[in-house]
PDB file of N, CA, C, O and CB in Angstrom:
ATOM      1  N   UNK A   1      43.184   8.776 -14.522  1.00  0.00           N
ATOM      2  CA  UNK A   1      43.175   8.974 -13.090  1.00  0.00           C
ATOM      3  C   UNK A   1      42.904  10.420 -12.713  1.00  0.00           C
ATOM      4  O   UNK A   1      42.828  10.771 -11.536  1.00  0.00           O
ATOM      5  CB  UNK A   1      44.480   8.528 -12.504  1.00  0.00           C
ATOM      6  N   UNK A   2      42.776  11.154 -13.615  1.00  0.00           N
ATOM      7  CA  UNK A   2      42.338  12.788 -12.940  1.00  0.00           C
ATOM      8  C   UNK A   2      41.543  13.054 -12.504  1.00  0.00           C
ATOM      9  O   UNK A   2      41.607  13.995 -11.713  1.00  0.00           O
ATOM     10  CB  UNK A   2      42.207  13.774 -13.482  1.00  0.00           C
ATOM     11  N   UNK A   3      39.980  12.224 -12.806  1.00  0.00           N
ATOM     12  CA  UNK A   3      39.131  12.140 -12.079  1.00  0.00           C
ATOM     13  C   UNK A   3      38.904  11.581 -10.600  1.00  0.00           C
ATOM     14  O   UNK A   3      37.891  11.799  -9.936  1.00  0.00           O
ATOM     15  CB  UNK A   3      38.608  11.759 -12.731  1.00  0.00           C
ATOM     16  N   UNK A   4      40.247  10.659 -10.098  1.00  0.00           N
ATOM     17  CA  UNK A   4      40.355  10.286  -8.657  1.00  0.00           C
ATOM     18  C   UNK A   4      40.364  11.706  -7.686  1.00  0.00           C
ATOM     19  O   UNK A   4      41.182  12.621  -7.781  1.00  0.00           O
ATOM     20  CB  UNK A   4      41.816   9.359  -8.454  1.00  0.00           C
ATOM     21  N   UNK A   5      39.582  11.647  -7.032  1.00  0.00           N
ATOM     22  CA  UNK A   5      40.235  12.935  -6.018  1.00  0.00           C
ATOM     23  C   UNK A   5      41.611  12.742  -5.097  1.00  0.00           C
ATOM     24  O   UNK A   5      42.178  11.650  -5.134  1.00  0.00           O
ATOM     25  CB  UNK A   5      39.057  13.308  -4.834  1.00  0.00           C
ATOM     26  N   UNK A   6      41.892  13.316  -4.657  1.00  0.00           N
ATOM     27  CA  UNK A   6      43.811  12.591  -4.249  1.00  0.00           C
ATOM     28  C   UNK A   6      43.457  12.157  -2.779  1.00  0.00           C
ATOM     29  O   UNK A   6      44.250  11.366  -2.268  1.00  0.00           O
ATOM     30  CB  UNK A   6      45.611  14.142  -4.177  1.00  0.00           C
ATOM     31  N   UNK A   7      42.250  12.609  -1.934  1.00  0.00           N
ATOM     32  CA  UNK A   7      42.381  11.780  -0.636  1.00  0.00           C
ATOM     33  C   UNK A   7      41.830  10.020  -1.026  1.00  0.00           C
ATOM     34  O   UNK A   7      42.118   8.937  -0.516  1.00  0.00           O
ATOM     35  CB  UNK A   7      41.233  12.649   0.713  1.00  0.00           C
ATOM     36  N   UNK A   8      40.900  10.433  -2.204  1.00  0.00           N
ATOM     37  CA  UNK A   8      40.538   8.734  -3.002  1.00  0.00           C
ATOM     38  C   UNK A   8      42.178   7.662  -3.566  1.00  0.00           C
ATOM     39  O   UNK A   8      42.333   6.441  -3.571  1.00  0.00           O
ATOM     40  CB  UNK A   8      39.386   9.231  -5.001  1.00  0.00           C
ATOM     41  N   UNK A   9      42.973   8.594  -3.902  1.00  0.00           N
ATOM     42  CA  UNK A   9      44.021   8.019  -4.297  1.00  0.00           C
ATOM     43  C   UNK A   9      45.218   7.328  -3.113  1.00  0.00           C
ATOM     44  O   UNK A   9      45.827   6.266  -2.987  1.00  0.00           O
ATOM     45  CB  UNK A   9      44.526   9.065  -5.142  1.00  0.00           C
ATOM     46  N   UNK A  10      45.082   9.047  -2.148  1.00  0.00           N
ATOM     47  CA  UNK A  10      46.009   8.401  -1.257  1.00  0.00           C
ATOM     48  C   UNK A  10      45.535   6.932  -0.438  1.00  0.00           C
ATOM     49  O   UNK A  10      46.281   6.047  -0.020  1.00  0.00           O
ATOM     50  CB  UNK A  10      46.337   9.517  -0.222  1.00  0.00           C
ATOM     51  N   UNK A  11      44.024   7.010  -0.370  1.00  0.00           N
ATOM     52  CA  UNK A  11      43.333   5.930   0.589  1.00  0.00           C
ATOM     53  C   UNK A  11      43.633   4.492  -0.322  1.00  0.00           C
ATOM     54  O   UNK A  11      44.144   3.481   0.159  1.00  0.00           O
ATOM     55  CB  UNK A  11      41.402   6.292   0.857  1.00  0.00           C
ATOM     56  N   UNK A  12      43.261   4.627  -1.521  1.00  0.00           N
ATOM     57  CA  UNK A  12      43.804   3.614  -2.358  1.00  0.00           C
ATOM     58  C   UNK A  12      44.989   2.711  -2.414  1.00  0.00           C
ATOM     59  O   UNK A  12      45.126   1.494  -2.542  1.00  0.00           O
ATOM     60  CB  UNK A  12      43.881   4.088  -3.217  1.00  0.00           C
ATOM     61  N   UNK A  13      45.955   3.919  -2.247  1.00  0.00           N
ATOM     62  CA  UNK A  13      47.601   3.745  -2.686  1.00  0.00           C
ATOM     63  C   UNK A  13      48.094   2.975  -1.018  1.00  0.00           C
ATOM     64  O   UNK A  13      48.984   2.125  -1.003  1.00  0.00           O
ATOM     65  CB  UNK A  13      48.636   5.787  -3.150  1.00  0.00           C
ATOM     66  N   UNK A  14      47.479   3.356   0.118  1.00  0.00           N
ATOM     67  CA  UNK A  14      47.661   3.160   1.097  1.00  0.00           C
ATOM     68  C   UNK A  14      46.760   1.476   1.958  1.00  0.00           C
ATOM     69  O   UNK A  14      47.073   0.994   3.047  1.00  0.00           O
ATOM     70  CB  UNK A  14      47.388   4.566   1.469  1.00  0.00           C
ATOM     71  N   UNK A  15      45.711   0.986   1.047  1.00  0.00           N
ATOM     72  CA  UNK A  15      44.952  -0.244   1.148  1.00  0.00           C
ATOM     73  C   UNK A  15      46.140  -1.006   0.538  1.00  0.00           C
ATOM     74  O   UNK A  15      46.898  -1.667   1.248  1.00  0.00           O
ATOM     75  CB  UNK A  15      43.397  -0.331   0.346  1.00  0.00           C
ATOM     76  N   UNK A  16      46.288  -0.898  -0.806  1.00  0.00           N
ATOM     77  CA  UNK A  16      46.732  -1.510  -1.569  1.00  0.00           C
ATOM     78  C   UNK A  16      48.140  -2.217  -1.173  1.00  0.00           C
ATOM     79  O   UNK A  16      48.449  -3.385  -1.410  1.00  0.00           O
ATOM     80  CB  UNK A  16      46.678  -0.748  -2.536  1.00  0.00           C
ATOM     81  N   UNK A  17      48.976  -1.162  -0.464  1.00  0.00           N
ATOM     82  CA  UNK A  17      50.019  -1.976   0.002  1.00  0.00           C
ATOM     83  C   UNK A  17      49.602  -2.476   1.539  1.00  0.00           C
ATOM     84  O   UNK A  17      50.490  -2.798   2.329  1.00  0.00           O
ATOM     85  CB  UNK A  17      51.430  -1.121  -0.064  1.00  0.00           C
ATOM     86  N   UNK A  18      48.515  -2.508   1.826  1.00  0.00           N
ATOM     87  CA  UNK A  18      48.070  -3.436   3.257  1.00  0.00           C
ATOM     88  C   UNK A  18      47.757  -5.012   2.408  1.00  0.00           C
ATOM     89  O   UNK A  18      47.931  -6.180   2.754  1.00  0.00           O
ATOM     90  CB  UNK A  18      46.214  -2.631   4.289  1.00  0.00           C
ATOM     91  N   UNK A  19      47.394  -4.579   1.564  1.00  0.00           N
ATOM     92  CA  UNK A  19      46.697  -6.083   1.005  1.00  0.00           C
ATOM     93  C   UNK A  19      47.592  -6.676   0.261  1.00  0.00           C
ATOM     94  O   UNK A  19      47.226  -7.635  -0.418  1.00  0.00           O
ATOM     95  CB  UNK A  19      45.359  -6.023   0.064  1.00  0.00           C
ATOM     96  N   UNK A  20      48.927  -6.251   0.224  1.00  0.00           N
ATOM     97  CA  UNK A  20      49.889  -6.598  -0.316  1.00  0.00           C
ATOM     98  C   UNK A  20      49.622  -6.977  -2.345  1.00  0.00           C
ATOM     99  O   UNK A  20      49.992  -8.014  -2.895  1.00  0.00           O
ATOM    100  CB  UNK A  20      50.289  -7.813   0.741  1.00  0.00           C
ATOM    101  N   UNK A  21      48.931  -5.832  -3.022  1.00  0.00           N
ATOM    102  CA  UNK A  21      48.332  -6.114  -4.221  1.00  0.00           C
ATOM    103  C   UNK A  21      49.571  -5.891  -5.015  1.00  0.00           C
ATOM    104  O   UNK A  21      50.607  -5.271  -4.776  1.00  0.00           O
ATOM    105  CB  UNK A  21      47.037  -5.252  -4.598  1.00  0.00           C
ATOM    106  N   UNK A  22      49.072  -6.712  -6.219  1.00  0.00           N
ATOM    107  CA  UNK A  22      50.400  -6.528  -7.356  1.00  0.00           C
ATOM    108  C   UNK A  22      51.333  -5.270  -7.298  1.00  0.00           C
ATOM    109  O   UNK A  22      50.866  -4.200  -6.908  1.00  0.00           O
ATOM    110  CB  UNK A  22      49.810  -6.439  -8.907  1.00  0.00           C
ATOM    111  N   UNK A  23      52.481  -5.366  -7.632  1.00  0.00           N
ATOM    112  CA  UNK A  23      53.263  -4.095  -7.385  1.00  0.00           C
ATOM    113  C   UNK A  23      53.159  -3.346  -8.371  1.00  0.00           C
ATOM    114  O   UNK A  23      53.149  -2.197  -7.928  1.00  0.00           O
ATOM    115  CB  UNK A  23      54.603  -4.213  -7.129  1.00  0.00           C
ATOM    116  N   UNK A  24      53.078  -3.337  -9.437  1.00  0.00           N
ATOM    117  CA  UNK A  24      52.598  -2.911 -10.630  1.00  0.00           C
ATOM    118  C   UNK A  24      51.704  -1.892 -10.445  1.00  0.00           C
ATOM    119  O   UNK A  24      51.928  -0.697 -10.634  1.00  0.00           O
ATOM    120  CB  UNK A  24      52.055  -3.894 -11.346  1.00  0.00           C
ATOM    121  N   UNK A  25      50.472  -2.497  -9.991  1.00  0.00           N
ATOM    122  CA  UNK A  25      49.300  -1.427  -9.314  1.00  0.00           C
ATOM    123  C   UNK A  25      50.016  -0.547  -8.439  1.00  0.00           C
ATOM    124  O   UNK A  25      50.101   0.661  -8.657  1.00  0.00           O
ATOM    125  CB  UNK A  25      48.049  -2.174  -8.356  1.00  0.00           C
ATOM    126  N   UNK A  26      50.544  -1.135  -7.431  1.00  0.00           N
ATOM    127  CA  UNK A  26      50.961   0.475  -6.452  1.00  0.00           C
ATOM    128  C   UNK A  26      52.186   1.127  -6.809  1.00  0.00           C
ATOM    129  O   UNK A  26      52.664   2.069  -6.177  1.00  0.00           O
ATOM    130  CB  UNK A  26      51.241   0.253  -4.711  1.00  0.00           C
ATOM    131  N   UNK A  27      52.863   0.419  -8.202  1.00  0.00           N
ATOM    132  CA  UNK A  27      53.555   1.332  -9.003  1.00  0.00           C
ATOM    133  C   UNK A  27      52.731   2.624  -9.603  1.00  0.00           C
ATOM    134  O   UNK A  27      53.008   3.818  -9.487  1.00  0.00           O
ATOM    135  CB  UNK A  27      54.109   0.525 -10.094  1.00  0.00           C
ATOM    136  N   UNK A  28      51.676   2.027 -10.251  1.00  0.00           N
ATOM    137  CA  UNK A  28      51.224   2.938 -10.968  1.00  0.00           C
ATOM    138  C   UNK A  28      50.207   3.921 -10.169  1.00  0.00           C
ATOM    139  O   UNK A  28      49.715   4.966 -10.593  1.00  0.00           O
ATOM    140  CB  UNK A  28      50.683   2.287 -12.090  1.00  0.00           C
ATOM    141  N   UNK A  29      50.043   3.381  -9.045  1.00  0.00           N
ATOM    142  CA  UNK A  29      49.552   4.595  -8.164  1.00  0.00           C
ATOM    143  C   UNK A  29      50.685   5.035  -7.614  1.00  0.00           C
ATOM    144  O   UNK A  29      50.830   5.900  -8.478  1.00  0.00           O
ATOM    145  CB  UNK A  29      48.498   4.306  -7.033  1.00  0.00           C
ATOM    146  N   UNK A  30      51.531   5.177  -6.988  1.00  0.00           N
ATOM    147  CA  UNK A  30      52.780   5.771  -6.639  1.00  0.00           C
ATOM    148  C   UNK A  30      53.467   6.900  -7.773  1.00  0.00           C
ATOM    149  O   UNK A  30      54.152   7.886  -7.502  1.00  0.00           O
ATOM    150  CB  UNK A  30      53.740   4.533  -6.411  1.00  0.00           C
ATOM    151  N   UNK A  31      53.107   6.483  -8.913  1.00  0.00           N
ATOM    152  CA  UNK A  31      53.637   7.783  -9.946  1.00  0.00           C
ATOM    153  C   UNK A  31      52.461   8.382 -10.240  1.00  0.00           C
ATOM    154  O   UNK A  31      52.556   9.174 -11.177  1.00  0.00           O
ATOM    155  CB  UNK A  31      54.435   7.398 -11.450  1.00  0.00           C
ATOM    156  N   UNK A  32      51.161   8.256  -9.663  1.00  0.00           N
ATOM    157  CA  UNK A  32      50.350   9.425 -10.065  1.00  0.00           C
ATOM    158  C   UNK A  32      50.329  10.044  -9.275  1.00  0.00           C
ATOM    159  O   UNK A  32      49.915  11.153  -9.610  1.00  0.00           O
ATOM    160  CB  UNK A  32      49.216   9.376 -10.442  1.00  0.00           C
ATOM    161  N   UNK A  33      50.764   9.910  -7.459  1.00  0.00           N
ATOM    162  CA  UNK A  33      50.824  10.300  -6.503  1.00  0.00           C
ATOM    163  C   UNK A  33      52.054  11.423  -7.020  1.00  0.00           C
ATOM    164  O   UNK A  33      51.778  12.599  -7.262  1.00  0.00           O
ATOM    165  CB  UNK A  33      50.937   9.210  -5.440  1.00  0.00           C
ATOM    166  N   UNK A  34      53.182  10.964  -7.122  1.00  0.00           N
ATOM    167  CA  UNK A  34      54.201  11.525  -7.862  1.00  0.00           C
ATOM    168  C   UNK A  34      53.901  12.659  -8.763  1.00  0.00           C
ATOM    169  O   UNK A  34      54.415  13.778  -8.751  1.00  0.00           O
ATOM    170  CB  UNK A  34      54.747  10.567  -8.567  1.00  0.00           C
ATOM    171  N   UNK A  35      53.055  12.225  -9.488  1.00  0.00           N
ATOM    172  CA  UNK A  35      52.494  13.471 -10.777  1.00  0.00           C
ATOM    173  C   UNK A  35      52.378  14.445 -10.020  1.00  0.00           C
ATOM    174  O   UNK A  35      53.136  15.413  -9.962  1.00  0.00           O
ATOM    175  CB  UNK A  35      50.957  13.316 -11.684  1.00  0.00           C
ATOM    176  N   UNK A  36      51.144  14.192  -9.214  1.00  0.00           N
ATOM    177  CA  UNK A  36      50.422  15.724  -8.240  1.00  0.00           C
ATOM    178  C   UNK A  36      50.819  16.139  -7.301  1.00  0.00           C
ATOM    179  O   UNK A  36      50.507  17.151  -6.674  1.00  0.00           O
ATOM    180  CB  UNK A  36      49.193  15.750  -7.666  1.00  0.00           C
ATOM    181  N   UNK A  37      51.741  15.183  -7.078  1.00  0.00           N
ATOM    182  CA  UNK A  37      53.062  15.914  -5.849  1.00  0.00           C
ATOM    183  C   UNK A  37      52.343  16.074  -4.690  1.00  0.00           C
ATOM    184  O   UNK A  37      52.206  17.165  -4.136  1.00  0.00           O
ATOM    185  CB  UNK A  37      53.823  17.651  -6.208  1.00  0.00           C
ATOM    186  N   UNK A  38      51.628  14.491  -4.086  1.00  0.00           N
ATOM    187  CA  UNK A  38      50.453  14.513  -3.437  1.00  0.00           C
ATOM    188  C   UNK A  38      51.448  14.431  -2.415  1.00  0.00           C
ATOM    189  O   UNK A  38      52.604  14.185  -2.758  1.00  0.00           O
ATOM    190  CB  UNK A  38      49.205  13.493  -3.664  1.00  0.00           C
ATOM    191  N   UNK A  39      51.050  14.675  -0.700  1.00  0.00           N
ATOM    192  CA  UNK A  39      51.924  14.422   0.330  1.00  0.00           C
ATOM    193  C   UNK A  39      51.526  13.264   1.389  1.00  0.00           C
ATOM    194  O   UNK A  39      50.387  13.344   1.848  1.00  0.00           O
ATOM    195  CB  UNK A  39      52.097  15.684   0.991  1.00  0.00           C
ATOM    196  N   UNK A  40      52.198  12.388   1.745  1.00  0.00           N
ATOM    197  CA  UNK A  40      51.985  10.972   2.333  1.00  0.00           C
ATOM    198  C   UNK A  40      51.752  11.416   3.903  1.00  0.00           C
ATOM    199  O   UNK A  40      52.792  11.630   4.526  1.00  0.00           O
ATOM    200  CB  UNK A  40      53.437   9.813   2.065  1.00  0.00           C
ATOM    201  N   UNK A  41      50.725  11.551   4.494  1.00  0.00           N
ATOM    202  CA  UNK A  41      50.470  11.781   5.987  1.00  0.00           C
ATOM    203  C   UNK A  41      51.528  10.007   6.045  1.00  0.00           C
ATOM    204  O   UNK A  41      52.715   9.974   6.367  1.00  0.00           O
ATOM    205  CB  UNK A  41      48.203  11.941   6.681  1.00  0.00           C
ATOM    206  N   UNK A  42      50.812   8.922   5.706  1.00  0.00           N
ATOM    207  CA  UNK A  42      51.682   7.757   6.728  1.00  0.00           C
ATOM    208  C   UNK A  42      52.900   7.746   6.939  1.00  0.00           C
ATOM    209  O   UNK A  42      53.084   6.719   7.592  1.00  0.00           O
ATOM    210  CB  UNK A  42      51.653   6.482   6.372  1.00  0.00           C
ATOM    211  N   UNK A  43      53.834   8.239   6.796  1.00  0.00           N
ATOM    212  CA  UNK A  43      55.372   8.176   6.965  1.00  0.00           C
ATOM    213  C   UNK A  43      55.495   9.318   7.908  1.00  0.00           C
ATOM    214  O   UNK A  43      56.570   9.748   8.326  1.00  0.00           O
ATOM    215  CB  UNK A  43      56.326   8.356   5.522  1.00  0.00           C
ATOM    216  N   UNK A  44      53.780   9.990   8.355  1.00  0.00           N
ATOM    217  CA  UNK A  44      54.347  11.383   9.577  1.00  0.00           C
ATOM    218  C   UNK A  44      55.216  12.056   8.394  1.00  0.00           C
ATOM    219  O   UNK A  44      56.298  11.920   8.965  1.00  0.00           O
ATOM    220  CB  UNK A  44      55.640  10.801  11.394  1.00  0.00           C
ATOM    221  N   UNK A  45      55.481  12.541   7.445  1.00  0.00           N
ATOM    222  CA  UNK A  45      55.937  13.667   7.200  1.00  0.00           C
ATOM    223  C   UNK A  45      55.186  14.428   6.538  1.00  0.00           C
ATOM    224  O   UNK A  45      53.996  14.128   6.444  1.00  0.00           O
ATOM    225  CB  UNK A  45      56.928  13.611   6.723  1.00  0.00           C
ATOM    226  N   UNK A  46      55.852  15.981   5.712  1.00  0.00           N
ATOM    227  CA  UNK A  46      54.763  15.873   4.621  1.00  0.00           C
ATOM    228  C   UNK A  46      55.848  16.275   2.956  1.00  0.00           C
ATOM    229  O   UNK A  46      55.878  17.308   2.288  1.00  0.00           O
ATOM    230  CB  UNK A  46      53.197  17.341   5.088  1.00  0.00           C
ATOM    231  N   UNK A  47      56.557  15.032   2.786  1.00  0.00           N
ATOM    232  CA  UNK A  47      57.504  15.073   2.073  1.00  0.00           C
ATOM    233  C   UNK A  47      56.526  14.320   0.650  1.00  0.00           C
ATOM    234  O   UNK A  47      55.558  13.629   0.965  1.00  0.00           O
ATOM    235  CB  UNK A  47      58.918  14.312   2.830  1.00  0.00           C
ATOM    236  N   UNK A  48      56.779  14.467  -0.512  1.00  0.00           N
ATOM    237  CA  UNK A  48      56.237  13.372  -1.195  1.00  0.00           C
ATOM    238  C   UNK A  48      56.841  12.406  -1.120  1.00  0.00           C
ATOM    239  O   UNK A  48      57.951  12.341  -0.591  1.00  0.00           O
ATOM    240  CB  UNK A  48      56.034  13.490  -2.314  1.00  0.00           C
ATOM    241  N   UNK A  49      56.063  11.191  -1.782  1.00  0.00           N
ATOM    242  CA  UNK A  49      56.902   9.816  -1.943  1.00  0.00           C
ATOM    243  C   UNK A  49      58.526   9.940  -2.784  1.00  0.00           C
ATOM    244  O   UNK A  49      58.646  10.377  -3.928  1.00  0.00           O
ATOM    245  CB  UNK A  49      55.817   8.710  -2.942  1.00  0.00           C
ATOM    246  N   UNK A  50      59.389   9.573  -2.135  1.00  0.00           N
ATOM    247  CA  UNK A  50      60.293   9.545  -2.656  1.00  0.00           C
ATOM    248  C   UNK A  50      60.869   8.360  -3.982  1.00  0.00           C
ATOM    249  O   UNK A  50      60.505   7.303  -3.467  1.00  0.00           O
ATOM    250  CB  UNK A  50      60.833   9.645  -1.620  1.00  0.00           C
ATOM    251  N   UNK A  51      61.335   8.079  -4.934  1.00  0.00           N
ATOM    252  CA  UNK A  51      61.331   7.241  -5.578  1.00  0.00           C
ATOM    253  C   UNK A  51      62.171   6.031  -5.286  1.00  0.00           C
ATOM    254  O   UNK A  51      62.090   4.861  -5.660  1.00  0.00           O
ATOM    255  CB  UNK A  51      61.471   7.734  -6.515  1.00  0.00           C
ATOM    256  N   UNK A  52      63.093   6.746  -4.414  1.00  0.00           N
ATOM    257  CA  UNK A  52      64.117   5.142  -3.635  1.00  0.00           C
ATOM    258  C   UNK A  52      63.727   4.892  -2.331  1.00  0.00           C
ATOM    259  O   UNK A  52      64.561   4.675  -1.451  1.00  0.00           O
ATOM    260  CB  UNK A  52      66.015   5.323  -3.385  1.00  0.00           C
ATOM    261  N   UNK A  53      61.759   4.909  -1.996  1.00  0.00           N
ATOM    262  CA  UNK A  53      60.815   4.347  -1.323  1.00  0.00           C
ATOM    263  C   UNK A  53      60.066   3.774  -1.494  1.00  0.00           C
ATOM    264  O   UNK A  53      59.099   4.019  -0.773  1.00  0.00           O
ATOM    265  CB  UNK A  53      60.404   4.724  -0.918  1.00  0.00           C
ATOM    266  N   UNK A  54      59.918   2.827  -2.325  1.00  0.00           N
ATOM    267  CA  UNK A  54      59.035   1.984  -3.293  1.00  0.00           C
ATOM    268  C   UNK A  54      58.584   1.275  -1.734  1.00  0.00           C
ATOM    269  O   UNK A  54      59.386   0.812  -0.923  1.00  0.00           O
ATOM    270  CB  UNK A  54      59.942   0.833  -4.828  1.00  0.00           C
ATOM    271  N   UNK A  55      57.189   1.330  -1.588  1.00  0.00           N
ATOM    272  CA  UNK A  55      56.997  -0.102  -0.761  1.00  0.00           C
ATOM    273  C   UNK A  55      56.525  -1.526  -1.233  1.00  0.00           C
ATOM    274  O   UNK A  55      56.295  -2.583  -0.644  1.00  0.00           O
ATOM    275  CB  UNK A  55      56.064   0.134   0.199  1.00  0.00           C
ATOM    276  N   UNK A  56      56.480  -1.148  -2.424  1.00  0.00           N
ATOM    277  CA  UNK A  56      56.099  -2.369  -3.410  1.00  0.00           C
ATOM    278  C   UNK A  56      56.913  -3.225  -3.687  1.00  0.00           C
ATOM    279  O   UNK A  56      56.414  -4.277  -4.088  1.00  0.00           O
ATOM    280  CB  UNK A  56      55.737  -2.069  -4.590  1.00  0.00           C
ATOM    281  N   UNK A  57      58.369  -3.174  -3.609  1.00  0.00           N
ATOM    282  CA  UNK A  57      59.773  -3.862  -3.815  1.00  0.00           C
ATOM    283  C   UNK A  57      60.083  -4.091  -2.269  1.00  0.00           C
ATOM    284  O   UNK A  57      60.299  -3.213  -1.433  1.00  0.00           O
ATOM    285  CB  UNK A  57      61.050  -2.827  -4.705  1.00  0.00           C
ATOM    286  N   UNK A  58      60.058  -5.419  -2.087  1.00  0.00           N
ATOM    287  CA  UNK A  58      60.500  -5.691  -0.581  1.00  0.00           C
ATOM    288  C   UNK A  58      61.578  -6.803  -0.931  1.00  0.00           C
ATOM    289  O   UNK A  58      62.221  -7.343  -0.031  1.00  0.00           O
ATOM    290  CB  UNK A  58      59.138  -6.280   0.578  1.00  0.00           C
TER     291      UNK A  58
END
């Protein structure tokens, strides 16, 4: 994934839970987001994803 650019990732990470895709997948985008300590414009803040914010676990 280093080759994703991170607005490619965030746009990704952010479809993915619209389309409600395996959680697995937006697990594993959620910890690369995590890696690069990317910051989530959708939640309006500019905090990273927190880990007891999974939106993949409903």
């Amino acid at each position: 994934m280093l080759s994703i650019p991170d607005d490619f990732l965030m746009d990704s990470y952010k479809k993915a839970i619209a389309l409600n895709l395996c959680p697995q997948f937006i697990t594993l985008l959620e910890k690369e987001i995590k890696r690069r300590s990317i910051h989530s414009s959708k939640r309006g803040t500019d905090s990273p994803i927190n880990e007891n914010e999974s939106p993949s676990i409903h």
